[in-house]
C-alpha positions in Angstrom: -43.7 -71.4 7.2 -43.8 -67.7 7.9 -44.6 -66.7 11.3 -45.4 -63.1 12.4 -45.6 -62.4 15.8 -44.2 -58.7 16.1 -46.2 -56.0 14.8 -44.6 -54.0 12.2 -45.1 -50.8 13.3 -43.1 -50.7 17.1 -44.6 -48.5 19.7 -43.7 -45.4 20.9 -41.8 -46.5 23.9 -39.5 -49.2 21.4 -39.2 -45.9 19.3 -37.4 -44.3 22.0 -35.7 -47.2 22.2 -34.5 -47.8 19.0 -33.6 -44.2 19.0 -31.0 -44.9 22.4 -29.9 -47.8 20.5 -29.0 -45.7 17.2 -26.6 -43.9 19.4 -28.6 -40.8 18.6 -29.0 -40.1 22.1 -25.4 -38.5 22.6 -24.6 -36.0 25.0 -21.3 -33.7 24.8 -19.7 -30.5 25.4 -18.1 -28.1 23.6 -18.8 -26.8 19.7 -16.6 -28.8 17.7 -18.1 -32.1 19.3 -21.6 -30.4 18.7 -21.4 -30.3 15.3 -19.5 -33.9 14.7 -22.7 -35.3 17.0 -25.2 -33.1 14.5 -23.4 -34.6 11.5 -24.1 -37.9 13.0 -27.2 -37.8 13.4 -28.4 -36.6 10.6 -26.0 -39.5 9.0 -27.9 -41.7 11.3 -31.6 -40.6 10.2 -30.2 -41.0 6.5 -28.7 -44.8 6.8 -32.1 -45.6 9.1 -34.4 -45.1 6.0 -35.0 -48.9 4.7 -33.6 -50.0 1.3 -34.9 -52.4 -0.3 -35.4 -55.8 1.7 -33.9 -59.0 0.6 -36.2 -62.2 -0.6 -37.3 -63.7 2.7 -34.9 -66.7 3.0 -36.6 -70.2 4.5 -34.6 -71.9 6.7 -34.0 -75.3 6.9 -35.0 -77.4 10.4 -36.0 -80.5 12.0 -39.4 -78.9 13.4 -42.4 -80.0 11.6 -43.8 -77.2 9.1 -40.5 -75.4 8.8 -39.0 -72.5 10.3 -39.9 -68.7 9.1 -39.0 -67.2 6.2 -36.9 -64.3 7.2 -35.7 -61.2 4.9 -31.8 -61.5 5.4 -29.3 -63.0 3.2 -28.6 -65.1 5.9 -29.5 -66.2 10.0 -29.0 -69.0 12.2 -30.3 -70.2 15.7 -27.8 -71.9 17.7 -28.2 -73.9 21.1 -26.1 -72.1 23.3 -25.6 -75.7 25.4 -24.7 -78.0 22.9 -24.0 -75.8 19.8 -26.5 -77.7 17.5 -27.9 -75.6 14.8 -31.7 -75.7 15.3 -32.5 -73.7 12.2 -30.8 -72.0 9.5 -30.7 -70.1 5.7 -27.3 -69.8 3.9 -25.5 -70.3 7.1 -22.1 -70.8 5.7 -22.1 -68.5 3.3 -19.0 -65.4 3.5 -20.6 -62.4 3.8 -19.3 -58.9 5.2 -19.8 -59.0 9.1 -19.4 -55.6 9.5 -18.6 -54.3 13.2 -19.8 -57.9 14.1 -15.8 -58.3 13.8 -15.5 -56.6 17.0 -17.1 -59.0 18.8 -13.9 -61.0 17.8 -11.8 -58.3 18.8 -13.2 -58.2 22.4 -12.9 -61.3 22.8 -9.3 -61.4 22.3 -8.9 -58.3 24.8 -11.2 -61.0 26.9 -8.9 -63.5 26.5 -6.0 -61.8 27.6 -7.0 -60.4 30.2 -8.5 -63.5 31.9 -4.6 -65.1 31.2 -2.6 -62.1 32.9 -1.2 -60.7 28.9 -3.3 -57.3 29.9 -4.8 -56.1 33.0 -7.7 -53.8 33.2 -6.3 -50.5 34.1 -3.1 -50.8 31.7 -3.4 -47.3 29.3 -3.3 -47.6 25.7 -2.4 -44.7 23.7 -4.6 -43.1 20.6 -2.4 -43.1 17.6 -3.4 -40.6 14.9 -3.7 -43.9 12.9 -6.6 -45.5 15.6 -8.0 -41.8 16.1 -11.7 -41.2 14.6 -11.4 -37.8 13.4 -15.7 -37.4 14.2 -16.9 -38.8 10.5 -20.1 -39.3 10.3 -19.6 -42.7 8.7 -18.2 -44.8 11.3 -19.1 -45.7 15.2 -16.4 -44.1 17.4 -15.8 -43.8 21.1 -13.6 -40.6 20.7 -10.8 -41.0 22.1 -8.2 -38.2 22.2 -5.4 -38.1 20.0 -2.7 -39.1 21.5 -4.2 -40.1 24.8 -4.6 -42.9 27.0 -7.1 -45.2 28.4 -7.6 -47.8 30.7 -7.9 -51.7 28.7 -11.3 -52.2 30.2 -12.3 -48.7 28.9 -11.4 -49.6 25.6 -12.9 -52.9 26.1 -16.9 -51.4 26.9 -15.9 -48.4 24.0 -15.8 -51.7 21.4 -18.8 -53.5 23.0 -21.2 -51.0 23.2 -20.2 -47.9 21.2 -18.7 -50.2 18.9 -15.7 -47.6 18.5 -13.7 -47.8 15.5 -11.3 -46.2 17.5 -10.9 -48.2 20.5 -10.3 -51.2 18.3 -8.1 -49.8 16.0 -6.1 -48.5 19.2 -6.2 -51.9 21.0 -4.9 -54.2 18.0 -2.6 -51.9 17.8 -1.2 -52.4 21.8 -1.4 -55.6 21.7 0.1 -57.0 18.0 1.9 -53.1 17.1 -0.8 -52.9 14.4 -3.7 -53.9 12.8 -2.8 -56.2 10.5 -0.7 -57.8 12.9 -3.9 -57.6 14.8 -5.3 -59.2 12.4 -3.3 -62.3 12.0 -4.3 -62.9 15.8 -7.8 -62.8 14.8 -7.4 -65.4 12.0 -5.5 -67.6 14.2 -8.4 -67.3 16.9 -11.0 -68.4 14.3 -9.4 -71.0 13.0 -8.7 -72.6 16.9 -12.4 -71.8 17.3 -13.5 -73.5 13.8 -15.0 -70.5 12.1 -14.0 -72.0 8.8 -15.5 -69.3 6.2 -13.9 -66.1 7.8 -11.5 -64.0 6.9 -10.1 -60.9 9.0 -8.9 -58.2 7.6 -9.0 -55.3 10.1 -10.4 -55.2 13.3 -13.3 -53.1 12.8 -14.9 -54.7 10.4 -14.7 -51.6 8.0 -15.4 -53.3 4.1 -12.7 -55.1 2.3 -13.1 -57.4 0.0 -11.8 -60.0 2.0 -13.0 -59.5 4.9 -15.9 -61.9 5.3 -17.6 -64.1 7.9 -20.9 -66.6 7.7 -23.7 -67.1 10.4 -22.6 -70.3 11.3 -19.3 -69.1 12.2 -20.4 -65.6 13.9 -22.4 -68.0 16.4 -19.4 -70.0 16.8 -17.7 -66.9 18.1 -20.6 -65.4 19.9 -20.8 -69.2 22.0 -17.2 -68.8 22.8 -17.8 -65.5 24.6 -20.4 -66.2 26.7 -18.4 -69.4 27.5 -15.1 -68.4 28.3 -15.4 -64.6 28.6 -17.9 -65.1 31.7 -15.8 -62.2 33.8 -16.9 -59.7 30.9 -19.5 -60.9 29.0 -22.2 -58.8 31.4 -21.0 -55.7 29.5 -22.8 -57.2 26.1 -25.8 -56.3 28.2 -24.8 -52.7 29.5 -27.4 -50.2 27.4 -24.9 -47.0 27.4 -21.3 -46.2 27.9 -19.8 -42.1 29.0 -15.9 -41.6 28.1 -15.3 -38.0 27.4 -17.8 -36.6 28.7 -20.1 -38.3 25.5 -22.8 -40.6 26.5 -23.7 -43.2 23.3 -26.2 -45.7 24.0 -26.0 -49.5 22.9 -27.4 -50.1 19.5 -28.8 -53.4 20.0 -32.7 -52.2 20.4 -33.6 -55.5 21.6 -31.9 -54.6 24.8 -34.3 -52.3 25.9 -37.5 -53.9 25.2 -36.4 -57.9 26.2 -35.1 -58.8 29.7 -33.9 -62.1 28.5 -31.3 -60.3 26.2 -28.4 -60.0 27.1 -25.9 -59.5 24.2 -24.3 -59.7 21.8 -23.7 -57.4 19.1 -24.9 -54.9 15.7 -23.1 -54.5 12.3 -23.6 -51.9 9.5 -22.4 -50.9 6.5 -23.4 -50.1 3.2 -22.2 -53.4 2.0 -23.0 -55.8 5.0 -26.4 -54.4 5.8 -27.8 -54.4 9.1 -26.4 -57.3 11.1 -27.4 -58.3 14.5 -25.8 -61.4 16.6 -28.0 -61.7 19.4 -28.4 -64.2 22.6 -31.3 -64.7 25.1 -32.1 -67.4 28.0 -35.7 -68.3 28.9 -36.4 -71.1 31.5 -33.0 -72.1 31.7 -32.1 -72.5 27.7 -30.4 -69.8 26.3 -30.7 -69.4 22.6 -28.2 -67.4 20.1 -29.4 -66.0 17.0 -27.7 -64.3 13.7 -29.1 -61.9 11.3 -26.8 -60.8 8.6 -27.8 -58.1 5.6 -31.0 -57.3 6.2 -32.6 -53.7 5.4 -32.5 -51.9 8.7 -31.8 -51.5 11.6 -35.7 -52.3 12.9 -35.8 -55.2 10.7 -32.6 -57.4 12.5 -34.7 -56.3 15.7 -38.3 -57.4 14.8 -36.4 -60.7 13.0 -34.8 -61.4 15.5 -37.6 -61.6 17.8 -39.6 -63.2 14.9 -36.8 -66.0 15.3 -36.1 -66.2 19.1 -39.7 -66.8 20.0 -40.4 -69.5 17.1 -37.2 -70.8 18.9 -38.3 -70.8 22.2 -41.8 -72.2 21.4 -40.6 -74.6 19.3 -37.3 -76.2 20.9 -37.3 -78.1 24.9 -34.6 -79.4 26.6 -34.3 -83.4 27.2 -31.8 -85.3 28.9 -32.1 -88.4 27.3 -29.7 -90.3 30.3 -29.8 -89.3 33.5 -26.1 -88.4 35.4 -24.3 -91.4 37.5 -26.4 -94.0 35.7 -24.8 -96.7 34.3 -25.5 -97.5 30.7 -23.9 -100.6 30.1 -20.8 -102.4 30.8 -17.9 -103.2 28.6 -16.0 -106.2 28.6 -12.3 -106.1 29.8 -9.4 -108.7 28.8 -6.8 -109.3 31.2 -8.0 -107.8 33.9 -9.0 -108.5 37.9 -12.7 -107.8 37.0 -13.9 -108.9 33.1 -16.5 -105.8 32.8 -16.3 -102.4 33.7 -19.3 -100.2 33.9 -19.8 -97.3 31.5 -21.7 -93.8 31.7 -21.8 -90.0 30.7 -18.7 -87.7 32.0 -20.7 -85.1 32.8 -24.3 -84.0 32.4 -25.9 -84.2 28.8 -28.4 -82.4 27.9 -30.3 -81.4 24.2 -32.4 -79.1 22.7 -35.0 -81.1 20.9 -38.4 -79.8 18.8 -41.1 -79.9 21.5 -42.6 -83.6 22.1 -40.2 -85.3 19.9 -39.2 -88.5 21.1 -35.5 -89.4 22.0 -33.9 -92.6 21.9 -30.5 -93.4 22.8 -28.2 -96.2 21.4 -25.2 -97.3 23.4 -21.5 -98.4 21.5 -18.6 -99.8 23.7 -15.0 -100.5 22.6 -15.3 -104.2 22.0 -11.5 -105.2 22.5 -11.2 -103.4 26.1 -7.6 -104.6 27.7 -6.7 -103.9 31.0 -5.6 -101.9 32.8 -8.5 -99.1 32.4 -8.7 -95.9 34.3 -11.5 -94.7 35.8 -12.8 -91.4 33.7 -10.8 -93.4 30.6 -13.1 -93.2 27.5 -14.5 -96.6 26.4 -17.2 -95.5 23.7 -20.3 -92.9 22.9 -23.8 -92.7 23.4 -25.9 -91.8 20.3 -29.6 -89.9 20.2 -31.4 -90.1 17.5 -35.0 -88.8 16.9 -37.3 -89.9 13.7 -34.3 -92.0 13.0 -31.9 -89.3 12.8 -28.8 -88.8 15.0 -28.9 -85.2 16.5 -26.3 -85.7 19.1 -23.8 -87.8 20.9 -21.5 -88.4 23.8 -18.4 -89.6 25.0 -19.0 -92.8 27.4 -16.0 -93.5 30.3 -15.0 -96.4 32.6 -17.1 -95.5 35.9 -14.0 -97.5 37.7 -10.3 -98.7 37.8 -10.0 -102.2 36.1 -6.1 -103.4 36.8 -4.7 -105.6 34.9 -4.9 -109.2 36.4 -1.2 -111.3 37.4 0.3 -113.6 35.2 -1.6 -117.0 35.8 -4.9 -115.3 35.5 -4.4 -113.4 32.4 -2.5 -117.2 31.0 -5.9 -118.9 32.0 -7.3 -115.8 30.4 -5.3 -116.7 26.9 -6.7 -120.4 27.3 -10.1 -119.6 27.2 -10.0 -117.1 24.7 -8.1 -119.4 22.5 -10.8 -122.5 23.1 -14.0 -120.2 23.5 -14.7 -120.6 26.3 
């Protein structure tokens, strides 16, 4: 099922917006930054002229009637809370991620700044190696050769510039260069799961193997509003000024949705136009990824098209409440024979609306004391139509100790007899 609910032709004021989002909007001084900004434009204008779009790919989905046919190689909608895939085309398939790599690449500067390894006004020097000489062809923050800036500078020059330049300059602080950079990134992914990437560089510049797949780019994108929460307003900052050069954020949908608030676009010749993209209505947030479509207004209006099939076609259910006991378990050898069992912590799903959920409940049957309170003692399972779509760890709501010798002997008796 196709659904089309943006028109084709955007209004003046998106325009203007896609325009601010191009990074056309620049402001500079001096000559020699004039005409590296004209060059860039007019590189811009040329890239912005739509090849041809891909076949519209049909996603696969529990909702009734399908999810829409979108014309990307391949896109995914996540649930931010519980990470279930809600609808999907060619989701694990490698694909070039463009500068959707730097979303990785932040979030390693994220990382170490949250654990001490960086702080926010350490200087990191432009090696002639990380400096963007103004070419037209890649997104730079331009830095000076040879200079210095602050981490958290370099940290909004890769999120919303997207600079070549800043990440080329900050794998190469942190691991002495950017394949060592690299290596970091791999090992990242693979703690995180991403299990069809590659990293090459940290840029996202094309390699042949360099790859990623939407399944995995949502992966990453969940982990940074997770546990980058101290930076992860700046995926929502619309422009960035560092040398006197004002480039605005690329990701359009800024500027015309207030529930945006992130993440990241992608571009090459090879990749296409990319967009990783996140937005929370009504207390649900939603993450979406377009990968290779045609420009840089069609990963916008798709991912519109997708985030409000999404939110008109997903709810949130808590299918047990918190505190309430499910069941109880039976304990051997203990001062109490049972022990009562429910959630952690809250559980919530994302669910097609007015879908049913029921809940099926499986305990450890050979439960020995002792048994700590919080100790797991078996899951919860939902299921809807008769299909599991989520489950949950179940613990021991108290302490069961283990009972003194003549109880747990009497204990052995019975057991052996039956009784």
């Amino acid at each position: 099922m196709s659904i089309n609910l943006i028109p084709r032709k955007l209004s003046s004021n998106l325009l203007l917006a896609a325009a601010i989002a191009a990074g056309t909007l620049i402001s500079g001084s001096g000559s020699a930054m004039a005409a590296q900004h004209d060059a860039k434009r007019a590189a811009v204008r040329k890239a912005t002229a739509a090849a041809p779009a891909p076949a519209p790919a049909a996603g696969q989905t529990a909702v009734t009637g399908g999810a829409p046919a979108l014309a990307a190689k391949a896109w995914l909608l996540m649930d931010f809370d519980s990470g279930q895939i809600l609808a999907s085309a060619n989701p694990d398939e490698a694909l070039p991620p463009a500068s959707l790599t730097k979303m990785m690449t932040s979030f390693i500067v994220e990382q170490a700044l949250r654990s001490g390894k960086l702080k926010k006004d350490d200087l990191v020097t432009t090696s002639q190696n990380a400096w963007c000489r103004g070419s037209s062809t890649e997104s730079c923050m331009y830095l000076p050769l040879n200079g210095q800036a602050t981490v958290i500078d370099i940290l909004r020059g890769i999120i919303i510039q997207s600079g070549n330049d800043a990440s080329k300059a900050i794998a190469e602080h942190m691991a002495g260069s950017e394949e060592g950079f690299a290596k970091l990134m791999n090992a990242e992914a693979k703690r995180l799961g991403m299990t069809h990437t590659n990293f090459v560089n940290a840029t996202g510049l094309p390699h042949p193997e360099h790859k990623s797949s939407a399944r995995d780019l949502a992966i990453l994108a969940r982990a940074i509003i997770r546990d980058s929460s101290d930076y992860y307003a700046i995926y929502a900052e619309r422009d960035f000024k560092y040398n006197n050069i004002k480039q605005g954020n690329r990701n359009a949908l800024l500027y015309t949705d207030p529930t945006v608030d992130g993440l990241k676009t992608g571009h090459t010749e090879e990749a296409g136009y990319c967009l990783v993209t996140s937005s929370k209505r009504n207390g649900m947030r939603l993450i979406t990824v377009i990968l290779n479509t045609n420009s840089a207004n069609a990963r916008a209006d798709q991912t519109r098209t997708l985030l409000a099939w999404g939110f008109g076609n997903f709810e949130k259910a808590t299918p047990i409440q918190p505190n309430t006991s499910v069941g109880a378990a039976k304990v051997s050898f203990g001062k109490a024979d049972t022990v009562a069992a429910g959630l952690a912590s809250p559980w919530t799903l994302t669910v097609p609306r007015g879908q049913q959920v029921q809940t099926s409940v499986q305990l450890q049957p050979d439960l020995q004391a002792p048994v700590a309170k919080g100790a797991v003692i078996g899951k919860v399972v939902a299921t809807s139509n008769g299909q599991p779509v989520a489950e949950a760890p179940l613990v021991a709501q108290a302490d069961v100790e283990r009972a003194g010798f003549m109880l747990r002997m009497w204990q052995h008796v019975t057991r052996l007899f039956g009784k």
